[in-house]
Residue, then its C-alpha position, 0 to 999 in steps of 0.5 A: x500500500x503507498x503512504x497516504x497523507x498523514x502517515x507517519x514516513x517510516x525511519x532508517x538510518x543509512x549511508x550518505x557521503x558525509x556521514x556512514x549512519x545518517x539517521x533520518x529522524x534526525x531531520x524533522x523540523x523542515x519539509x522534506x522531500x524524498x526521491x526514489x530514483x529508478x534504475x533506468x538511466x533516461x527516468x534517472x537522469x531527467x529526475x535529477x534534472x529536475x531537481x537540480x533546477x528547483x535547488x533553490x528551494x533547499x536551504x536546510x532551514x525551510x527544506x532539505x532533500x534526498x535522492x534515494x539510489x540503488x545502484x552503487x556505483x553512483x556512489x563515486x565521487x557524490x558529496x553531500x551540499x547543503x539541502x541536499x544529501x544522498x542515500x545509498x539503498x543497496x539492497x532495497x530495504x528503504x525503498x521497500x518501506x516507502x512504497x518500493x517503486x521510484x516516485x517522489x515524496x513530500x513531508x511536513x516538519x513532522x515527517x508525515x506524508x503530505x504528497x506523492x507524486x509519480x517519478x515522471x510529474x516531479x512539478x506536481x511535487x516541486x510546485x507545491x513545495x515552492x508555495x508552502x508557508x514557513x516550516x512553524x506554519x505547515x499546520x495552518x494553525x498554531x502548533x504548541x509541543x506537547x510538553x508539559x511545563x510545571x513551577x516548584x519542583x526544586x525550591x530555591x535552596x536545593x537549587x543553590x546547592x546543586x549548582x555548588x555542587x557542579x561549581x565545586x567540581x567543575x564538570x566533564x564534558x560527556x558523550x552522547x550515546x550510538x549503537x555499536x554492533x549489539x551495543x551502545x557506547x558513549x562517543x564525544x561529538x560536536x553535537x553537545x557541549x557540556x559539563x556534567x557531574x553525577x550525585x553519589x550522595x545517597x542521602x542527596x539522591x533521596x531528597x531529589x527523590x522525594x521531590x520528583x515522587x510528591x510534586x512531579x509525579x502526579x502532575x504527570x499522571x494527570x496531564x500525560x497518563x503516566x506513572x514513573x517509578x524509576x529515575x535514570x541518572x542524578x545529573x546537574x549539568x552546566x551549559x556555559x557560554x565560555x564552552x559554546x554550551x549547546x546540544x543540537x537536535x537530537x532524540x533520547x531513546x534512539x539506541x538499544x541502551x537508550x530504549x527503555x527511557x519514557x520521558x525526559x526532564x529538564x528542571x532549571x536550577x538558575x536565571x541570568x543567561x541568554x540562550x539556553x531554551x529547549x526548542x522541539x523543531x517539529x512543532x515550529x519555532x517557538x522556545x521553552x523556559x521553565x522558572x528556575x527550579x521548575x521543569x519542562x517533562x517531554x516524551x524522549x521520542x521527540x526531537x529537541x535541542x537545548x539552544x546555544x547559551x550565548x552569555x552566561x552558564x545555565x545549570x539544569x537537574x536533568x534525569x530521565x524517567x522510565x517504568x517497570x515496563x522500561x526496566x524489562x527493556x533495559x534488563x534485556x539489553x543488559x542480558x544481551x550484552x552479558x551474554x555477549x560478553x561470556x562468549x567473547x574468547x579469553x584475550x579479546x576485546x570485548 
């Protein structure tokens, strides 16, 4: 059956030039437009052209799009620009998801279907995409992310505390998580930059505790008909104008050592800095705050980054929270790796 309009386009990861494992999620926030080329030459050719002359409407920021190819050898010598990226689909597995014959595909910022069109009408697509609003404005009405924003979840003095805790300390720059083989690894990329510290104290870890089970928590069952019984992490984080403190868009609970988490939260522990704010691009352009010692709670499947803080330091708690249900998840990975690493012979590296 061929995507209809408001389905969800399915995700994958895949080769580019500039990037061996692109991950398509990763793109949402703009429209994008999806090229299934054929495997003859004459269709090839003159879809390519045809979007070669409407290169103008790719500038990453209201549009991006990708040419989906099967025959390796196209490979050589492609290099990715700006607006417009390769996708190597050798075997066919992206191409079968999306429908499996060549044509083209339009999405909104959410990465839903808005139109297709067949690989010999690329205006049908094309002249549409031109005439689109603002990426913020797909909806025709104003969107809101739905997140959930809440006051008095840190009283001042812990905040105050925790941030001495960090200024104590210092922080380290930390990773972000990728899959390696069966795994998931922390890896250092350009893609964050920030200072974190881990509370061990348990007496510390038990206040926090307290506060997230008696004044979060139920605000969470009530607005999103959840119920958290875990907490991964007790993190105080420092983003610092000085480092180019940001953390660009990104998803929670992409990996296999990621899968179990269910919501992320971000509780602000001080004022006084520019820049800083969350902003979840697949609902437009709009920035969320919380008062200090307030929080920001928002599934970790939704796209969002922590903007750039261009003056001063942002100090923030930011945990995660999960359920009996995602610590099955988390088990089971835990037992895979395990078993992995039993049968890993003696001397190699596991």
């Amino acid at each position: 059956m061929p995507l209809l309009p408001g389905q969800t386009a399915p995700w994958f990861t895949a080769w580019t030039p500039s990037n061996p494992a692109f991950a398509f999620d990763t793109v949402a926030g703009r429209y994008v437009l999806m090229l299934f080329l054929p495997q003859e030459a004459e269709p090839r050719v003159a879809a390519l052209r045809a979007l070669a002359a409407h290169q103008h409407l790719f500038d990453e920021v209201r549009a991006c799009a990708f040419v989906v190819f099967r025959d390796p050898e196209m490979s050589v010598g492609l290099r990715d620009i700006r607006g417009l990226r390769w996708m190597r689909d050798p075997h066919g597995a992206i191409t079968k998801g999306y429908v499996g014959e060549p044509h083209w595909l339009l999405l909104d910022p959410t990465l839903r279907v808005m139109a297709s069109a067949a690989i010999d009408a690329p205006m049908d697509i094309l002249s549409r995409l031109a005439a689109l609003p603002p990426p913020g404005d797909h909806a025709g009405v104003p969107l809101h992310a739905p997140v959930l924003t809440l006051p008095n979840i840190f009283e001042p003095a812990l905040c105050e505390a925790l941030i001495a805790l960090h200024a104590a300390d210092g922080g380290a720059f930390t990773g972000v998580m990728r899959d390696d083989g069966d795994r998931t690894v922390a890896v250092m990329d350009p893609l964050k930059s920030r200072r974190d510290i881990w509370i061990q104290d348990p007496e510390l870890q038990a206040a926090i505790r307290e506060r997230l089970e008696r004044r979060l928590y139920p605000m969470m069952v009530r607005a999103l008909g959840y119920q958290p019984t875990r907490i991964e992490r007790f993190l105080v984080s420092c983003y610092d104008a000085k480092d180019g403190g940001v953390f660009h868009p990104h998803r929670d609970n992409t990996t296999q050592g990621t899968a179990h988490r269910r919501f992320a939260c971000s509780i602000n522990l001080n004022s006084g800095f520019e820049g800083g704010d969350l902003r979840f691009a697949e609902y437009g352009p709009a920035t969320y705050r919380p008062p200090v010692g307030g929080a920001v709670v928002f599934s970790c499947t939704l796209m969002h980054e922590a903007t750039p803080v261009t003056a001063g330091r942002r100090y923030a708690f930011l945990p995660f929270l999960y359920d009996e249900a995602g610590q099955a998840v988390l088990d089971a990975y835990r037992a895979r790796i395990a078993a992995t690493d039993q049968r890993q012979p003696e001397g190699a590296e596991a």
